[in-house]
C-alpha positions as CSV (number, residue, x, y, z in Angstrom):
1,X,0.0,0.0,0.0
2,X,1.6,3.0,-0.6
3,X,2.2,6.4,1.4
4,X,-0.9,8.2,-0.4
5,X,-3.5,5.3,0.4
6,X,-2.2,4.8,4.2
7,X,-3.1,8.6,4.5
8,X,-6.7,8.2,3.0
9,X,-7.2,5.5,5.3
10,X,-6.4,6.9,8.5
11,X,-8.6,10.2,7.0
12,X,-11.3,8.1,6.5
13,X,-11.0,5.8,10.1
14,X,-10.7,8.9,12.7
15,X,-14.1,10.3,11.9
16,X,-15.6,6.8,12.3
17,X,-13.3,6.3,15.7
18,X,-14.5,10.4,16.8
19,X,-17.8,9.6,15.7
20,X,-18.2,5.8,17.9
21,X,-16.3,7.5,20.8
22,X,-18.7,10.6,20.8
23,X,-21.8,8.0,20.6
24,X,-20.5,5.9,23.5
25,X,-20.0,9.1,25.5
26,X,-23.4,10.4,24.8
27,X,-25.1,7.1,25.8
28,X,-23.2,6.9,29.0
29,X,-24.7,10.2,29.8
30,X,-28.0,9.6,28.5
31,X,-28.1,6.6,31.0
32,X,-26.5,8.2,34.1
33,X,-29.7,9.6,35.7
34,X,-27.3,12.3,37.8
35,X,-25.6,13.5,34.6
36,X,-28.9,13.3,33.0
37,X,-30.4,15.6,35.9
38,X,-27.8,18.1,36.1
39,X,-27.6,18.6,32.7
40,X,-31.3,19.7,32.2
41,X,-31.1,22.0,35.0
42,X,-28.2,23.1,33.7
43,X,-29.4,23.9,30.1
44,X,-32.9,25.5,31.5
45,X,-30.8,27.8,33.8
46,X,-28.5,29.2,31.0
47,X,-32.1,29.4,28.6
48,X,-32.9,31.8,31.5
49,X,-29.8,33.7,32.0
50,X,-29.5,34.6,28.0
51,X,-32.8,34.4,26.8
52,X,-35.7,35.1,29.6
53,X,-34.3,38.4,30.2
54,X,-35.7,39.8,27.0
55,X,-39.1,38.6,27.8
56,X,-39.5,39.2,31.6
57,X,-42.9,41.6,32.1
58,X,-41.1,44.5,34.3
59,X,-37.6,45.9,34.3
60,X,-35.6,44.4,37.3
61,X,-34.8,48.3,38.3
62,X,-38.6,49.3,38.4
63,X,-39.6,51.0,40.9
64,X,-43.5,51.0,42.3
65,X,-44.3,52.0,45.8
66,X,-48.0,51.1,45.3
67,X,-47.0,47.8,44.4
68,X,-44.9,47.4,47.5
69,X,-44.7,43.8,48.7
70,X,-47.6,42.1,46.9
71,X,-47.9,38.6,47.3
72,X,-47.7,36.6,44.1
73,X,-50.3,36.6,41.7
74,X,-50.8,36.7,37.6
75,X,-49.1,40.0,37.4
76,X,-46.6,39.5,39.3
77,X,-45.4,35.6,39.6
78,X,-43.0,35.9,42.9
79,X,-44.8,38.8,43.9
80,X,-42.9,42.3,44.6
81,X,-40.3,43.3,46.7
82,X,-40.5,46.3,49.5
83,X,-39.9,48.7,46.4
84,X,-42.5,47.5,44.5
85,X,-40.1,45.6,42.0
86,X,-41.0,42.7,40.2
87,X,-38.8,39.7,42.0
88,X,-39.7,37.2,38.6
89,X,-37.8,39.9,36.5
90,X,-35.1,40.4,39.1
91,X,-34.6,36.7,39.9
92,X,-33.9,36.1,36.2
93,X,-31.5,39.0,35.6
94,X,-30.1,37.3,38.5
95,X,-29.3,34.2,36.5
96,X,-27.1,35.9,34.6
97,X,-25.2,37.4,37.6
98,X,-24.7,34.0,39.2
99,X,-23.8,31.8,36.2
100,X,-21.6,34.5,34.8
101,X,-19.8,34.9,38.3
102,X,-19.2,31.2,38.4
103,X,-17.9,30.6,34.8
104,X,-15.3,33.6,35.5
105,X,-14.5,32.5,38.5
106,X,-13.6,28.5,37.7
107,X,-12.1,29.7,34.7
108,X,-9.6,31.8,36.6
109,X,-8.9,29.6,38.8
110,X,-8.0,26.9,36.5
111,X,-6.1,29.0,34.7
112,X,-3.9,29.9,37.8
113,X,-4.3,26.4,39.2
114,X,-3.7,23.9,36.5
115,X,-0.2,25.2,35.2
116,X,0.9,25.0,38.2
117,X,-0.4,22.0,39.3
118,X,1.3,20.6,36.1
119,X,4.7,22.0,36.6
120,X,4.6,20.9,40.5
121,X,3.5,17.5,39.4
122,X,6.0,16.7,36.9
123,X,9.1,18.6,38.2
124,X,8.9,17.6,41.8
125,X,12.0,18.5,43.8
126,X,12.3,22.2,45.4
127,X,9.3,23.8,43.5
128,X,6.8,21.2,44.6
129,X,7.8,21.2,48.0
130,X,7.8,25.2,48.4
131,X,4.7,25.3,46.1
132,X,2.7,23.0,48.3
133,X,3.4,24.0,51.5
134,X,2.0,27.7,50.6
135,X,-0.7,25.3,49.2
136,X,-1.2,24.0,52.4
137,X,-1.0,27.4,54.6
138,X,-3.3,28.8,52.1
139,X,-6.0,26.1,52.6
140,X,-5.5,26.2,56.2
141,X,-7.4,29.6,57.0
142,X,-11.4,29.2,56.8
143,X,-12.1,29.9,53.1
144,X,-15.2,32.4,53.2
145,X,-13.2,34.3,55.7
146,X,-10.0,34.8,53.7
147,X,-12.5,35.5,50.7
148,X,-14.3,38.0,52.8
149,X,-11.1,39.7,53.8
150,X,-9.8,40.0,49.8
151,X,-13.1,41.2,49.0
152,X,-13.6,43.8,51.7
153,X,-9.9,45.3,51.3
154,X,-11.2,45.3,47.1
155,X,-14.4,46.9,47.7
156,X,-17.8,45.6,46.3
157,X,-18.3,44.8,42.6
158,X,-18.7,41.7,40.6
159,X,-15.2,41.7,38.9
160,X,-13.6,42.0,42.9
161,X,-15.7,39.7,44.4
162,X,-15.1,37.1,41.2
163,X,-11.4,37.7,41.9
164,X,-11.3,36.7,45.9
165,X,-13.1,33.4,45.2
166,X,-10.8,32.5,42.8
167,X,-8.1,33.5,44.7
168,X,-9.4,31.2,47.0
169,X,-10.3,28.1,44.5
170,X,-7.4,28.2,42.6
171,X,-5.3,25.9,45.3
172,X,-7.9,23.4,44.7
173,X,-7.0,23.3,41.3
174,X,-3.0,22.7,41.9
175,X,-3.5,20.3,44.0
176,X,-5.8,18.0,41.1
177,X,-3.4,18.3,38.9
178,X,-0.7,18.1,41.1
179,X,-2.3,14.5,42.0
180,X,-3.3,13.6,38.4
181,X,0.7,14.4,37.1
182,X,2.1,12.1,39.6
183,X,0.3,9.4,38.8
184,X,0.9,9.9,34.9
185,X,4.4,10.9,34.7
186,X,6.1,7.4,34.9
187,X,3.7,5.7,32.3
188,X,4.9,4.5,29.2
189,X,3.3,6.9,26.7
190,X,4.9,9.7,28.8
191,X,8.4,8.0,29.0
192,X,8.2,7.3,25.3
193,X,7.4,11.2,24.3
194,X,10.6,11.8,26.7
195,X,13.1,9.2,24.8
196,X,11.7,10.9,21.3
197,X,13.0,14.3,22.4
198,X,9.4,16.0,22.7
199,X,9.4,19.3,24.6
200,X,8.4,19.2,28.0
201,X,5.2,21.8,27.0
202,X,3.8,19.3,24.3
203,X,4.3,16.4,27.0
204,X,2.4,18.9,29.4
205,X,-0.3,20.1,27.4
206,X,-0.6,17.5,24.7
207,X,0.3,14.3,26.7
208,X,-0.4,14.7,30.4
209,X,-3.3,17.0,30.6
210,X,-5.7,15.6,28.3
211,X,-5.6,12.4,30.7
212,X,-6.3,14.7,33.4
213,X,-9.8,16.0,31.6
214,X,-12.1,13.7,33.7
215,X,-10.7,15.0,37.3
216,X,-10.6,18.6,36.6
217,X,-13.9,18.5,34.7
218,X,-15.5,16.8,38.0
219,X,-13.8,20.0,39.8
220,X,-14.8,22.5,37.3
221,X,-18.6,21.7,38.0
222,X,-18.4,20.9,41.8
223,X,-16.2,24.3,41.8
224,X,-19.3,26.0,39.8
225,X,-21.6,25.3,42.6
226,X,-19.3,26.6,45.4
227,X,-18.6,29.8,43.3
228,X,-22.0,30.1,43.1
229,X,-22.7,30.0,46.3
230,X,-19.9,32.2,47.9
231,X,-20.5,34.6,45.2
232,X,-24.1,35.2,46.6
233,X,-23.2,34.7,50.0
234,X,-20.6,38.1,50.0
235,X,-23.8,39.5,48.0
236,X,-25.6,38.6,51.2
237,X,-23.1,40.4,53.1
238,X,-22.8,43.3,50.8
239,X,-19.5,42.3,49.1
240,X,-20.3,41.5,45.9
241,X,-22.5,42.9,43.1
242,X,-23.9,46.7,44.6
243,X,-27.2,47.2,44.1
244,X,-29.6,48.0,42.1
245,X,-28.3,45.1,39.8
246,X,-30.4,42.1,40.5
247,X,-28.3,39.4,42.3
248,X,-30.0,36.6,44.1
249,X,-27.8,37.0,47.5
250,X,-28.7,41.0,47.6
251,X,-32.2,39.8,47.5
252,X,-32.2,37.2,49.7
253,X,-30.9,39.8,52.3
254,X,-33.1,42.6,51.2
255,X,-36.1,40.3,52.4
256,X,-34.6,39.4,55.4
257,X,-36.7,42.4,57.0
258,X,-39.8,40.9,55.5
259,X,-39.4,37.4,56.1
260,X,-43.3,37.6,58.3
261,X,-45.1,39.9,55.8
262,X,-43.0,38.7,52.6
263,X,-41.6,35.4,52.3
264,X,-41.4,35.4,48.7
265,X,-39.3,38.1,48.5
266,X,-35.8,35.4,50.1
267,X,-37.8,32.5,48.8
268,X,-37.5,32.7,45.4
269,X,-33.4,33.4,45.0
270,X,-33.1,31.1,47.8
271,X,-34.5,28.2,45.7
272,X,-32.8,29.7,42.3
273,X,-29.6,29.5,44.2
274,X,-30.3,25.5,46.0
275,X,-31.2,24.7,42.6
276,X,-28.6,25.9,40.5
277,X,-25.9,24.5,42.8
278,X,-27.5,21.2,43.2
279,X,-27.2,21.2,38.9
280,X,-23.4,21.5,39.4
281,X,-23.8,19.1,41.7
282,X,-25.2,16.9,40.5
283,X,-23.8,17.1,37.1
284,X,-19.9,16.7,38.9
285,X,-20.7,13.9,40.9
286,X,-22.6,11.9,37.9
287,X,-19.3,12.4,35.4
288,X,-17.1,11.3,38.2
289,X,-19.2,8.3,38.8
290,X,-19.7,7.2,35.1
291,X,-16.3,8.6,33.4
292,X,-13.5,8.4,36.6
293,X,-12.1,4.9,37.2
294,X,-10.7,5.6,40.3
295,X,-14.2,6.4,41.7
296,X,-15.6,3.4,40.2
297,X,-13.0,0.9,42.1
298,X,-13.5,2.7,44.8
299,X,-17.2,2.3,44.7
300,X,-16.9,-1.5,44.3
């Protein structure tokens, strides 16, 4: 067979293999019922987030003093808050608050935490032990604390707020990797790139980090959920987003005061918030369970 047709072949092969793979994948989740779950909440919270807002009856800022805390009705779904503002249109500008505050926030930590965890992993020796003992010191003070602290010395806004909790999830990250690398580096496939003179970044990025996709996925969704949940909680505290932009902890503490008169007012971000962090939830724990082999032993 010559050159040419060896070439053709393997064209016409890796769609089939992509294609299989892909198929396998998607009946695995189809037929984990916690992947399955998470995933719908998922997908119905990010329909919210980008396209709800554009069809929501009031303006999340609209003010009504004659509508002050109404109960909830066909006008008004989750009722109105003590300003008269519609809590259905603010609990779904909300959305977009929340999952964008999360999505920043995994994605700098990962970025801060997987390079590192990578380098510590696979070079060992002085940089690994300095690296994990601030690692250690780091994770040793009480997380919302510390992120309170960052957050305060910042000042309140989404962009500071996003910053402390990643600050404070990126150690999480290292210490993944870290794990995943060490278990990885002595394998064949690695030892063979070495004895072939690849660079150590292909080996990094191209070798050892795609077999850590399953761990660090897990991570990145678990991670989502506890963003999400700090995030509102120094909204609770009046760290994070000022108001008047609709954010689910604000107006959970907001109706605080009215919790006899107004329930609805905390009710409804409380349950966007339990919800959307049991989604993460449940769409980590279902991928570790179905797609992490360590899990699995461990399980049996």
């Amino acid at each position: 067979m010559t050159s040419a047709n060896v070439a053709s072949t393997e064209v016409e092969i890796r769609p089939k293999n992509n294609r299989s793979r892909s198929a396998v994948v998607w009946r695995k989740i189809y037929k984990n019922q916690l992947i399955l779950s998470g995933l719908i909440l998922v997908t119905l919270f990010l329909i919210t987030a980008v396209i709800m807002p554009f069809f929501v009856p009031y303006s999340p800022y609209e003010t009504d003093y004659t509508s002050a805390l109404v109960s909830p009705n066909a006008a008004h779904l989750f009722g109105t808050d003590n300003l008269g503002r519609d809590v259905f249109s603010r609990v779904v500008w909300g959305a977009r608050e929340s999952l964008a505050s999360g999505i920043v926030i995994v994605a700098m930590a990962f970025a801060i935490g997987v390079p590192l965890g990578l380098l510590s992993g696979y070079y060992g020796g002085k940089f690994d032990e300095i690296l994990m003992r601030v690692v250690d010191t780091w994770l040793a003070f009480p997380g919302l604390v510390l992120t309170m602290a960052i957050a305060f010395i910042m000042g309140p806004s989404f962009l500071n707020a996003s910053i402390a909790v990643a600050v404070i999830m990126a150690p999480q990250f290292i210490r993944i990797t870290r794990g995943q690398v060490l278990s990885i580096r002595d394998r064949e496939f690695v030892q063979a790139a070495k004895s072939h003179g690849v660079s150590t970044w292909r080996i990094l990025f191209r070798h050892i980090l795609p077999n850590t996709s399953t761990s660090l996925t897990v991570a990145c969704n678990l991670n989502m959920g506890q963003a999400i949940m700090t995030v509102a909680s120094l909204s609770y505290l009046g760290l994070g987003t000022p108001p008047p932009q609709p954010s689910w902890g604000e107006m959970l503490q907001s109706g605080t005061n009215f919790l006899t008169v107004a329930p609805w007012i905390s009710f409804a971000p409380g349950l966007a918030i339990f919800l959307l962090v049991l989604a993460f939830t449940l769409l980590g724990e279902g991928i570790r369970d179905e797609f992490d082999p360590h899990s699995k032993v461990k399980s049996s």
